[in-house]
N, C-alpha and C positions, 0 to 999 in steps of 0.2 A: 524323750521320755514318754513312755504307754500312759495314757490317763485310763486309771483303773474304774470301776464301777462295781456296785452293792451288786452282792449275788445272793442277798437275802430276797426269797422271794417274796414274804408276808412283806417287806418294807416296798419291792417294788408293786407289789399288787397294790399296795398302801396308796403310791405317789400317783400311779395312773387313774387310782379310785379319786383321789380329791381335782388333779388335773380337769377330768369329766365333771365330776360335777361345780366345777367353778364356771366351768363354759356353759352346761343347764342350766345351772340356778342364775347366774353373772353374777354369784359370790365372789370375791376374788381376794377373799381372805381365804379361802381353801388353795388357791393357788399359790398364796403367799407360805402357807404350812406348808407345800409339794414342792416349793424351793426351798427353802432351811431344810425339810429331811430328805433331800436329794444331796445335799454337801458328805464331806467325809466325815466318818463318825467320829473322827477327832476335833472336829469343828462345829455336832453339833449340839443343840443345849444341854446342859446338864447343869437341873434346875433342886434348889434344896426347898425345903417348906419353907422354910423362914424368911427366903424370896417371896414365895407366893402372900406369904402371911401378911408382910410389909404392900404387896402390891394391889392386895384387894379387897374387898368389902364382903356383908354377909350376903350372898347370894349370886356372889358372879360367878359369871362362868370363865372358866381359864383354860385355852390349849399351850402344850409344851414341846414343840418339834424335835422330840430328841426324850429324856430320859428323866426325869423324879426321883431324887434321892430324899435321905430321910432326915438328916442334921435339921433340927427345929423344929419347932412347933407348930399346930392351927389352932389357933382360937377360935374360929368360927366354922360355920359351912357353906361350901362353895360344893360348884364342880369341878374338878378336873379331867381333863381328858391330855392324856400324852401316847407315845410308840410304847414308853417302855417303864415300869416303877419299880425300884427294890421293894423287897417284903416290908422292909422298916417303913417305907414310905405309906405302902399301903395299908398298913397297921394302925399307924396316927390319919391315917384321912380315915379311917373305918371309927377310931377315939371320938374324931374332932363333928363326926355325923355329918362329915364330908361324902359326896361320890365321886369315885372313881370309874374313869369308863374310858375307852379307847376312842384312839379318834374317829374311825369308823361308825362307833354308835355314837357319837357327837354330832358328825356327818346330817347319820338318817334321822336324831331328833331334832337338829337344827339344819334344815337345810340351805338357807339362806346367811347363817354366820352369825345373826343380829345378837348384839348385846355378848360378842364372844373375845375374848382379849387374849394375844400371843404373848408368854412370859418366856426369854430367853437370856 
């Protein structure tokens, strides 16, 4: 059996961006995000607010390898940064005076990772 591979290019530009820079920085939480969204997209997260909301506090920062739907709430405000958000999703983080931001700009305003937590 052919193992198949994403022919999404924003996702593979995505994987070789965090790869690099986990080897510059010796982040190796961006490596650990460049393997979760290197899996199939049926295998990878797809994450509701009301996860986020049970997992975190006001002002942490959360990545999501994979996708942000909208079922639930946010009480508070965080960051998040994921690949991918429904409208719904980013509706209530826009409510809750959350940000939203892609992993890339998570990336460049955290280079090193610190204080950043993977929600899968």
């Amino acid at each position: 059996m052919r193992k198949t591979k994403s022919t999404n290019p924003e996702l593979i530009n995505l994987i070789h961006f965090l790869k690099k820079q986990s080897r510059e920085k010796e982040a190796k939480i961006w490596s650990t995000v460049a393997g979760h969204l290197a899996k199939p997209r049926r295998n990878r997260a797809t994450v509701n607010l009301s996860r986020i909301n049970r997992h975190t506090q006001k002002s942490d920062t959360v990545v999501i390898p994979g996708k942000v739907l909208g079922a639930g709430t946010l009480n508070h405000s965080i960051t998040v940064a994921a690949f991918e958000a429904s409208g719904k999703a980013k509706g209530k983080i826009a409510v809750a005076k959350a940000k939203y931001l892609s992993i890339q700009e998570l990336v460049e305003k955290n280079p090193s990772g610190a204080k950043v937590k993977i929600i899968r």
